[in-house]
C-alpha positions as CSV (number, residue, x, y, z in Angstrom):
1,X,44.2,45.6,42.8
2,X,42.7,49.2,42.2
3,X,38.9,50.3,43.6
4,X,38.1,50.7,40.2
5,X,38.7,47.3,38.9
6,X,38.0,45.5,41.7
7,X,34.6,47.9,41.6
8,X,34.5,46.3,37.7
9,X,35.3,42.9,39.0
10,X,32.3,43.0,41.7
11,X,29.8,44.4,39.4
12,X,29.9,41.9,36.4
13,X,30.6,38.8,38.9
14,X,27.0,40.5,40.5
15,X,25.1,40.6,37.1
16,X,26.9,37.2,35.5
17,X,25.2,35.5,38.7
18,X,22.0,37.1,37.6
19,X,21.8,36.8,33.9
20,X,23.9,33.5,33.1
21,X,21.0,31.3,34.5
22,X,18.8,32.7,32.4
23,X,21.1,33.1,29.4
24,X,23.6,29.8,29.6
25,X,24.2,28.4,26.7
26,X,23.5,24.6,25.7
27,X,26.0,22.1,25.8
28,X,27.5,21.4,22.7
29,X,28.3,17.7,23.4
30,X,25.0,16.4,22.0
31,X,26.0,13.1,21.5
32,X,27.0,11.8,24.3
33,X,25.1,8.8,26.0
34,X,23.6,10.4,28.8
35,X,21.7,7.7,31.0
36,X,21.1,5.2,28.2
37,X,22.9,1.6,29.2
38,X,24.6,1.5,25.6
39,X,26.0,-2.1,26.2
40,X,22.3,-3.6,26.7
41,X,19.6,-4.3,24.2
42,X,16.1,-4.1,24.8
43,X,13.3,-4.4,22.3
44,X,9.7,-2.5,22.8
45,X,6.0,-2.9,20.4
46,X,3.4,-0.6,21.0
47,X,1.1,1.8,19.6
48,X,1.9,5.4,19.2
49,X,0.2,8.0,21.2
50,X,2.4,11.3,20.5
51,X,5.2,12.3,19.4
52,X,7.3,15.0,21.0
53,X,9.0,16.9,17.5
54,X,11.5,19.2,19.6
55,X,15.3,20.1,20.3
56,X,17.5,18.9,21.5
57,X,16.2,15.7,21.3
58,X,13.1,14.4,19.9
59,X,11.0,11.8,21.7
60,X,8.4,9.1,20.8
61,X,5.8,7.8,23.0
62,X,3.9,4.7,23.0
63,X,1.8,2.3,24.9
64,X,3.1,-1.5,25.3
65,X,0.5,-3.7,26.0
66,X,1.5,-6.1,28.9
67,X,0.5,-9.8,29.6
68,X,-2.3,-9.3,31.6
69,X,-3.8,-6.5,29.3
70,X,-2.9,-3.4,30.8
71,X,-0.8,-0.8,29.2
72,X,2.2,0.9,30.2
73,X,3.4,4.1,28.4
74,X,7.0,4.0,27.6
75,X,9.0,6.9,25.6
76,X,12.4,6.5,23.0
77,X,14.7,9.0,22.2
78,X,14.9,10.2,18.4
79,X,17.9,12.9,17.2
80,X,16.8,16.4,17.7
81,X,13.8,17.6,15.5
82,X,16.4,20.0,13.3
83,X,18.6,16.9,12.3
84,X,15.8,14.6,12.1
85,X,13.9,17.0,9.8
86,X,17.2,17.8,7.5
87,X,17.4,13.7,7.2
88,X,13.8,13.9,5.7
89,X,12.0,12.8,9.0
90,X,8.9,14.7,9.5
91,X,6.2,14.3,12.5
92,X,3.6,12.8,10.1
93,X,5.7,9.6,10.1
94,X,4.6,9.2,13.7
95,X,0.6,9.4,13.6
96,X,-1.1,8.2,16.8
97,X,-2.3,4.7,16.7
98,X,0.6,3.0,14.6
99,X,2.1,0.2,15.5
100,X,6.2,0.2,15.9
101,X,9.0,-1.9,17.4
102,X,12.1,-0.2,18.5
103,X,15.2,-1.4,19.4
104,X,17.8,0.0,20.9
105,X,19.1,0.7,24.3
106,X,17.9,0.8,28.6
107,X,17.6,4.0,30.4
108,X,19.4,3.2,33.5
109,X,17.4,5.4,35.8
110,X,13.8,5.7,34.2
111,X,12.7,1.9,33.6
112,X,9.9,3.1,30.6
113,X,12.2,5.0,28.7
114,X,15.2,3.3,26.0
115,X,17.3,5.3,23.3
116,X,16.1,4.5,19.8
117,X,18.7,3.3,17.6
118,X,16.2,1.4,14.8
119,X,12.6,1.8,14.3
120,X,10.2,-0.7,12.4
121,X,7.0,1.2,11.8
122,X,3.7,-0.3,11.5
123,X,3.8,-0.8,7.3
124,X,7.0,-2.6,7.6
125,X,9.5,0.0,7.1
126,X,12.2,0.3,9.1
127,X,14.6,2.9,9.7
128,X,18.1,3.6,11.5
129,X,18.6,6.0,13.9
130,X,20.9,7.6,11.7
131,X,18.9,7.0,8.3
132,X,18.9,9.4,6.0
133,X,15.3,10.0,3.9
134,X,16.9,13.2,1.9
135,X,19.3,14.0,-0.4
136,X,23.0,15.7,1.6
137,X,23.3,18.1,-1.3
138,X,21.5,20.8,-2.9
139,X,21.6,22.7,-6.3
140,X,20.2,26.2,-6.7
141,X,20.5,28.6,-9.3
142,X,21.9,32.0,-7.7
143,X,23.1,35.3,-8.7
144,X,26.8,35.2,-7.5
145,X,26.9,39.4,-6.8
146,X,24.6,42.2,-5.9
147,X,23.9,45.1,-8.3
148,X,26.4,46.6,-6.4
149,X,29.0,43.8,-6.9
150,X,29.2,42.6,-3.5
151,X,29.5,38.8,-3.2
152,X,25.9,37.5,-2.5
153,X,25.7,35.6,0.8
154,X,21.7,35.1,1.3
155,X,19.9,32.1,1.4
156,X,19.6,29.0,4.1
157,X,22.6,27.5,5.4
158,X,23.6,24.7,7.4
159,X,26.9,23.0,8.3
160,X,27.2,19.7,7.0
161,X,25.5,16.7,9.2
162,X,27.3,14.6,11.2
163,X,26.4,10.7,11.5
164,X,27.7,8.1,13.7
165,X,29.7,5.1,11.3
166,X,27.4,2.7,13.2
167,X,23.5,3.8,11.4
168,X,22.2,2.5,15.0
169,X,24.2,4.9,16.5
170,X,25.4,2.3,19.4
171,X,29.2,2.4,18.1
172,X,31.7,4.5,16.3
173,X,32.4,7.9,16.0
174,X,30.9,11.3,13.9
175,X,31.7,11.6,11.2
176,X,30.7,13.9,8.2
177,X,27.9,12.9,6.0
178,X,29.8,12.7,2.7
179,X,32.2,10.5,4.3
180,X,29.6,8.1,6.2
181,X,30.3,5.2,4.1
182,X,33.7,5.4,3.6
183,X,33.7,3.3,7.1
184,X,32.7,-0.3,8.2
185,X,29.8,-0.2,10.6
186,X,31.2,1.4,13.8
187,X,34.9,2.0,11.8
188,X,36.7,4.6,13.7
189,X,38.7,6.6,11.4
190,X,42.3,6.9,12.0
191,X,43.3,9.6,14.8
192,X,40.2,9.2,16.1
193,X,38.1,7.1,18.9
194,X,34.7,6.2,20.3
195,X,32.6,8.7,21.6
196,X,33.2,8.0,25.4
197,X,29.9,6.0,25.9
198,X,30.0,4.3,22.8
199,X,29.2,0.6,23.1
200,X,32.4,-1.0,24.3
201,X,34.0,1.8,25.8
202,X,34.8,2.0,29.3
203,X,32.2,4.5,30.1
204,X,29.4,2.0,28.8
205,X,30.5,-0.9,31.1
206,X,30.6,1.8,34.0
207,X,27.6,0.9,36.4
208,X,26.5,4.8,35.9
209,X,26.6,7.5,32.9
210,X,29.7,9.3,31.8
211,X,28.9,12.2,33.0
212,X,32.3,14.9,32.6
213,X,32.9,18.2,33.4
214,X,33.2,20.0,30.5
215,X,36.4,22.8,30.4
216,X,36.7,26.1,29.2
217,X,37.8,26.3,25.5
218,X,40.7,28.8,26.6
219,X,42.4,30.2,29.9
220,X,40.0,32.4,32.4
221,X,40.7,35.2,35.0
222,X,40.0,35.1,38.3
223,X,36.6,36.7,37.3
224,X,36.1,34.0,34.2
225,X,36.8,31.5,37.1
226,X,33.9,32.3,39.4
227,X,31.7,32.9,36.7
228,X,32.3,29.3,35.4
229,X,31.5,28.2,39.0
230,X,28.3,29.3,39.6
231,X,27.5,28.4,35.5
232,X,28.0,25.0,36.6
233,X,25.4,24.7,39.9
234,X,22.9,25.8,36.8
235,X,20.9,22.3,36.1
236,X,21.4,21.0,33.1
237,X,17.6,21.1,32.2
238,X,17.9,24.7,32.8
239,X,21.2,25.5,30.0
240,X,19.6,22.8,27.2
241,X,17.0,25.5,25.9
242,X,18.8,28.6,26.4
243,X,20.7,31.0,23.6
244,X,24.5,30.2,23.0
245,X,26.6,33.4,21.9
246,X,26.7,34.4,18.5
247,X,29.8,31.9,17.8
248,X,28.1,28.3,19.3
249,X,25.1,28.9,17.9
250,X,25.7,29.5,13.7
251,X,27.1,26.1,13.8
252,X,26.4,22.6,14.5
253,X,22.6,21.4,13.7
254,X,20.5,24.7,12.8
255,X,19.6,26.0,9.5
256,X,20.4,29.7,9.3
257,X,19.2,32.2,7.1
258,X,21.0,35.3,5.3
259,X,19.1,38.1,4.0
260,X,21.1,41.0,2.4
261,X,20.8,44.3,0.8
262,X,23.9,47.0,-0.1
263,X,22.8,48.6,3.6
264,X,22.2,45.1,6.0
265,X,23.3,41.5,6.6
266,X,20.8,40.3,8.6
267,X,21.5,36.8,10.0
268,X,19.0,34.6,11.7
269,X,20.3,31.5,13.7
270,X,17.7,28.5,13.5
271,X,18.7,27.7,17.5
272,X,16.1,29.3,19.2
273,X,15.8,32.2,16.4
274,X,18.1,34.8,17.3
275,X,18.9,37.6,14.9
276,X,21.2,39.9,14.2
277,X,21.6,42.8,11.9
278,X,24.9,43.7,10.7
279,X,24.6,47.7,9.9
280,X,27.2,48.1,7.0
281,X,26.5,52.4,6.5
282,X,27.8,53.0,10.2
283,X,31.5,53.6,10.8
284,X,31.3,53.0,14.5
285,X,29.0,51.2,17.2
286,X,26.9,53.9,18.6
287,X,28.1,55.7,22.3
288,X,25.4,54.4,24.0
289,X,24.1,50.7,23.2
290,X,21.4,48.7,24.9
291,X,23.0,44.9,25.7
292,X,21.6,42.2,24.0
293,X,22.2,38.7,23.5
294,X,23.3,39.4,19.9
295,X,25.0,42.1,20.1
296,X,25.5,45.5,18.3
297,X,26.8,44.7,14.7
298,X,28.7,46.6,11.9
299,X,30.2,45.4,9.0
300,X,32.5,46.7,6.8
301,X,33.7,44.8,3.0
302,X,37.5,44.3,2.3
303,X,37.3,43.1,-1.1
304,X,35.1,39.9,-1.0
305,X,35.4,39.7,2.7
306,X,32.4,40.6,4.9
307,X,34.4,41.9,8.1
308,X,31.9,42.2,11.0
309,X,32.6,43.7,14.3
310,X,30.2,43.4,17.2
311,X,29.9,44.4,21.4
312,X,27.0,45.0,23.3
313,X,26.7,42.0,24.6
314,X,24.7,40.7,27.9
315,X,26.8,38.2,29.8
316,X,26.3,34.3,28.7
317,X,28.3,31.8,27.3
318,X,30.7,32.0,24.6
319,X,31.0,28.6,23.7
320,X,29.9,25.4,26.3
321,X,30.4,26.3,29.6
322,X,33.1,29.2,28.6
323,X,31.4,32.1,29.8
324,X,32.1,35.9,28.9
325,X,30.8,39.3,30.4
326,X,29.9,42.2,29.4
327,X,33.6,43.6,27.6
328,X,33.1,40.6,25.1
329,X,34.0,41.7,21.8
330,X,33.9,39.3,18.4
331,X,35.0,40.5,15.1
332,X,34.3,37.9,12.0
333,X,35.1,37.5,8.5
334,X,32.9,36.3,6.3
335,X,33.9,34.4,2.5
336,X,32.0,32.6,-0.2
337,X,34.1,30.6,-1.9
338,X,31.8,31.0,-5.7
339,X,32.9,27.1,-6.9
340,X,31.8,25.3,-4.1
341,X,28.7,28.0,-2.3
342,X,30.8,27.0,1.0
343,X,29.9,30.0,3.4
344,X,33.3,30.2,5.7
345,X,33.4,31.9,8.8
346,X,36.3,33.2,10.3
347,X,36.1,35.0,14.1
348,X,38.1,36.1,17.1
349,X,36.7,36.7,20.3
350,X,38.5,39.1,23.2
351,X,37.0,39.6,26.7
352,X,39.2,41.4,29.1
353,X,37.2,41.0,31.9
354,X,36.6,37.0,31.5
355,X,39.2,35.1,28.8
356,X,42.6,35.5,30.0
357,X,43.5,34.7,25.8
358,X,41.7,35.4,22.8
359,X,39.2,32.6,21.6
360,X,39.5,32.0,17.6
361,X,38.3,29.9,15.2
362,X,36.5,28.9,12.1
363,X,33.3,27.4,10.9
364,X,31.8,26.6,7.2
365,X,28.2,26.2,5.9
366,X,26.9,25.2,3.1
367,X,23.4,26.0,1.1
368,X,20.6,23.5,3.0
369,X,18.8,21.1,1.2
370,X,15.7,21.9,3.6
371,X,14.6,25.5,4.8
372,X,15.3,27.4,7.3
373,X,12.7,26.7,10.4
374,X,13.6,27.1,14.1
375,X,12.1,23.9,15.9
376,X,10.8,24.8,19.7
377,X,13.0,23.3,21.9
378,X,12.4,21.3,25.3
379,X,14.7,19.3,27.5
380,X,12.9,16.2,28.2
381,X,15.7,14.0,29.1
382,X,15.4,11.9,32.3
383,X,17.3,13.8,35.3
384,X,20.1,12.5,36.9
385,X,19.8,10.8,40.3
């Protein structure tokens, strides 16, 4: 090996040790079972006292009164605030002092705390985990072009939910939205199984959680290799709450936001409310570029396509536990296809230093039903023993 790559090698392995703890991105396997014993029942009453509204998942508290007149405090997971709030959840459904019964599921490790999978609030009503207060679909009237006849790509977008087939989220697998009821309760479609965890599955009669290291999403060098390493001594308390890449984080739960003029595409992510601006009146990235978590971005049309090239980037994660350095570089394509407002995303990703193979792939979004709002975002999930 030469002085000067090894010298390259040793540097970014240096600063990826640094910056990745800070910078990791979350996990993308948000619905897995974690602790919860999915193969017991358990059923709690109490009054609310709070309710924590936050990503990635939400949590209720509430005090169960016990036989001899004391109270305990126990706490349920909910879905994370963006999902719950693009179902038609909101916080106010949860004021302090009502009355609700939840059943659902054990925490194996933390005795006072269950996973939620249906709610009976204190006026009767009762909800599923995966109940859905809103309508999936949304119709706007838009200008299809600019003045200058470029394909018009602002407004709030978000890809389309994913529910379990089982509504108490106990059995099943995700599936899209639109297709939720084309399935018996906890139907797995065909070519598909349970989420490992599922009740039923192996990993739910397992005396502990499924807990399984996730893999990189394409070959590593050497340098890739140590870099996922010491990504993975990172607690997971510590990756749950931090920025993605540019890739991870425009899909999956978040409601992004487009706003665009003949110069800029500016596109802000509704994980954590990162931005970027994609410069369209510069030929080339400047010479000298200060590294960010978004990148330097320019974009170019070819016909209806947006083409958008970016570097810059400080070291992370490019998708999971997949980490990249430094030499990442990501060029997407952006369409609209005009009958059906579905925002497509096509993208390549290239990183000498880390990905011994180009990462590609594809995402679509369409137009939300509910705004763009980033929700704050805390891990309070029970550790691990």
């Amino acid at each position: 090996m030469g002085n000067a790559l090894r010298d390259s090698l040793t540097r970014s392995m240096r600063l990826a040790l640094v910056i990745l703890p800070l910078l990791a991105g979350p996990l993308q396997a948000h619905h897995g079972f974690g602790n919860f014993a999915m193969n017991e029942d358990i059923e709690l009453s109490g009054v609310i006292t709070r309710l924590d509204f936050v990503n990635p998942h939400s949590w209720v508290h509430f005090d169960v009164t016990n036989a001899d007149g004391s109270k305990t405090p126990h706490r349920c997971e909910l879905r994370s605030a963006t999902t719950l709030r693009r179902s038609g959840w909101t916080p106010a459904m949860f004021p302090a002092g009502m009355r609700i019964t939840i059943q659902g599921s054990p925490d194996r490790n933390e005795k006072t705390a269950c996973y939620t999978s249906t709610i009976t609030f204190g006026d009767g009503s009762r909800l599923d985990r995966y109940g859905q207060r809103i309508e999936a679909e949304v119709s706007v009237s838009r200008p299809a072009r600019l003045p200058g006849g470029e394909p018009n790509l602002a407004g709030d977008w978000a890809q389309e939910q994913l529910v379990m087939t089982d509504p108490q989220g106990r059995d099943g697998v995700l599936v899209a939205l639109s297709q939720s009821t084309q399935f018996g309760v906890g139907g797995v479609p065909e070519g598909q199984r349970e989420i490992p965890g599922a009740r039923g599955t192996a990993e739910a009669e397992a005396a502990g959680p499924a807990n399984r290291p996730q893999a990189a999403v394409v070959p590593l060098t050497p340098a890739g290799q140590r870099a996922l390493q010491a990504l993975a001594a990172i607690p997971r308390a510590e990756r749950a709450c931090s920025t993605g890449s540019i890739l991870s984080d425009w899909s999956g739960e978040p409601v992004n936001r487009i706003e665009q003029t003949a110069e800029t595409v500016v596109l802000r992510y509704g994980f954590l409310g990162l931005e970027r601006t994609v410069y369209l009146t510069l030929a080339a990235h400047p010479a000298t570029l200060t590294a960010t978590r978004a990148g330097h971005s320019i974009g170019h049309w070819e016909g209806d396509v947006l083409v958008v090239d970016t570097v810059g980037f400080l070291p992370g994660t490019l998708r999971g536990v997949t980490p990249h350095s430094e030499q990442l570089h990501v060029v997407e394509r952006f369409s609209l296809d005009s009958s059906t407002l579905q925002l497509r995303r096509e993208y390549t990703a290239e990183d000498p230093l880390y990905l011994a193979a180009p990462y590609t792939g594809s995402d679509a979004l369409k137009l939300s039903p509910v705004s763009f709002s980033p929700e704050p975002c805390q891990d309070l999930t029970p550790l691990l023993p």
